[in-house]
C-alpha positions in Angstrom: -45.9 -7.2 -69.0 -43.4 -4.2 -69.5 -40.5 -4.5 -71.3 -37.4 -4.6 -68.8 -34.8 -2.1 -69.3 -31.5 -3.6 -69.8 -28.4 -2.1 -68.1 -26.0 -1.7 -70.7 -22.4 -2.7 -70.4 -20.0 0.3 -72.1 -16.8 -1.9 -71.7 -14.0 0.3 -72.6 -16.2 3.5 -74.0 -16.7 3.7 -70.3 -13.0 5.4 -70.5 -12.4 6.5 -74.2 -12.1 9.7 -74.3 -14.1 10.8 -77.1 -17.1 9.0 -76.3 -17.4 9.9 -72.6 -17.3 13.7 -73.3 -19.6 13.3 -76.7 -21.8 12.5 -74.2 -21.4 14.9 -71.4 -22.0 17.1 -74.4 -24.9 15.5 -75.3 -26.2 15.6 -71.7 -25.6 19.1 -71.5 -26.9 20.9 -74.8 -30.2 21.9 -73.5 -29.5 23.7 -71.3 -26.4 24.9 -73.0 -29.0 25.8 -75.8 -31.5 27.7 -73.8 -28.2 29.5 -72.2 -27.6 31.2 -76.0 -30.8 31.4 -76.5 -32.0 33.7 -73.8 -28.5 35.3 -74.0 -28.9 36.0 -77.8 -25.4 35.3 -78.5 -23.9 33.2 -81.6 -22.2 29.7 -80.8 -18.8 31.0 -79.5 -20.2 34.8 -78.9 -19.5 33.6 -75.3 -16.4 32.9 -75.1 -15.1 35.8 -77.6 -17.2 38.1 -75.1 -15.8 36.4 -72.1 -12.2 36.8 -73.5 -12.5 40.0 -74.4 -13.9 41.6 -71.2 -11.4 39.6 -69.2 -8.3 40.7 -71.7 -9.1 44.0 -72.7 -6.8 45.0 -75.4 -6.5 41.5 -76.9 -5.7 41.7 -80.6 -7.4 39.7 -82.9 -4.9 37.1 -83.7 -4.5 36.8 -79.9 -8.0 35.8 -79.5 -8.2 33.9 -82.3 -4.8 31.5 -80.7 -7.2 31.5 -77.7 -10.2 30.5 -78.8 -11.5 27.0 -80.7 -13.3 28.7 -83.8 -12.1 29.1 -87.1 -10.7 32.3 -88.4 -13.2 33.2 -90.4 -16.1 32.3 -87.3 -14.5 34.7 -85.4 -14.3 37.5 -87.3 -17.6 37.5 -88.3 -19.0 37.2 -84.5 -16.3 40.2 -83.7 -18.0 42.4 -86.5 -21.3 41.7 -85.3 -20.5 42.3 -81.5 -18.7 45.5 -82.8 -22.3 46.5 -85.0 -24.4 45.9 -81.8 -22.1 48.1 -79.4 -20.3 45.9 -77.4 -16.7 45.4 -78.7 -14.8 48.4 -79.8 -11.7 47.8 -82.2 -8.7 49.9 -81.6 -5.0 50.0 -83.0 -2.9 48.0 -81.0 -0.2 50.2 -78.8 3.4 49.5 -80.5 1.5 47.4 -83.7 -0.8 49.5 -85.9 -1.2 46.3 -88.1 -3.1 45.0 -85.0 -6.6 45.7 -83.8 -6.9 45.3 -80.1 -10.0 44.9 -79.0 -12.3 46.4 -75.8 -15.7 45.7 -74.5 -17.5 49.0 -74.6 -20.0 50.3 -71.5 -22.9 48.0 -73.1 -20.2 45.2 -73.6 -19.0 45.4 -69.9 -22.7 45.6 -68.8 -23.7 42.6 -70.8 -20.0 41.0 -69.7 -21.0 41.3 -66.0 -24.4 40.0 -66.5 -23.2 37.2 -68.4 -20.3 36.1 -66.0 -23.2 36.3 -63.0 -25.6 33.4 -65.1 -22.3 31.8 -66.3 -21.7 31.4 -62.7 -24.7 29.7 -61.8 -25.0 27.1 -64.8 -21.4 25.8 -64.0 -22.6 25.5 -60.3 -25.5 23.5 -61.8 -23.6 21.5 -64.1 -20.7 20.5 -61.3 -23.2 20.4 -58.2 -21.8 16.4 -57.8 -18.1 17.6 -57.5 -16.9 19.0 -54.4 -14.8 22.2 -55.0 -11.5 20.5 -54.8 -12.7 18.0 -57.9 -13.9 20.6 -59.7 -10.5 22.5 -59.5 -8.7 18.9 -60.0 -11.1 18.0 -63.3 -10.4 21.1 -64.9 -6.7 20.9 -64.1 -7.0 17.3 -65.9 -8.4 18.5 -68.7 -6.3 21.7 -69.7 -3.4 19.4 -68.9 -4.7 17.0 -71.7 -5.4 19.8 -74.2 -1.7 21.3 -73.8 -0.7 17.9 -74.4 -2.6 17.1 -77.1 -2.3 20.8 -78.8 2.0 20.6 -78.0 1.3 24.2 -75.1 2.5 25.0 -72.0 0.1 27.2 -70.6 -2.4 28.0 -67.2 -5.7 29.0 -68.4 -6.0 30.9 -65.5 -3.5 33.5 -66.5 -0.7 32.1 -64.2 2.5 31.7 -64.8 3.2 27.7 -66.5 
């Protein structure tokens, strides 16, 4: 006889935080994986890419507030975005001390393709929401990461 398969109780993991999205992380990395991967993009090379085409002009230390990497992280992924032609650094208007920086023709090409696949993955990973949980879920969750990081702020470029 087979051995029976249990169903196990979570108690109250079923609503800590930390272990309910570890493992919405967990259940996502392979495909998150194959995504960089085929993309051939550092982890985090998405999201500077992503910021960057949709803030061109963003200065380092502006990116940098934005984004969950380390200093240091960053600015190597910049540099090597900037060696394979698609970021450009420029003076910042008003700031020389600042480098703004801009996708270039490649950068905007690879942007655009990138947003298209980006598109399609998140459709795949929220398939069992309807549109207005998916808008409410994210809602929830910036709302817990202003909270928790002490910001007022609407991660889609709105007014707070």
């Amino acid at each position: 006889m087979g051995e029976e398969t249990r169903r196990v109780i979570y108690g109250q993991l079923a609503s800590d935080l930390s272990f309910v999205t570890r493992a919405l992380r967990a259940s996502l990395n392979a495909d998150i994986e194959e995504f960089y991967d085929t993309h051939q993009l550092p982890s985090g090379g998405i999201a500077i890419l992503c910021l960057i085409g949709l803030n061109q002009g963003l200065s380092q230390k502006e990116l940098g507030e934005a984004i969950v990497l380390k200093k240091s992280a960053m600015t190597k992924i910049v540099h090597e975005m900037e060696a394979e032609g698609l970021v450009e650094r420029r003076k910042a208007q008003g700031d020389q001390r600042l480098n703004a920086l801009y996708l270039t023709p490649d950068g905007k090409a690879y942007f655009d393709s990138l947003m298209a696949d980006m598109r399609v993955q998140q459709d795949r990973f929220l398939a069992p929401l309807s549109p207005g949980e998916r808008t409410l879920l994210f809602e929830m969750l910036w709302r817990l990461i202003d909270g928790l990081e002490g910001r007022d702020r609407d991660p889609r470029g709105l007014p707070a």
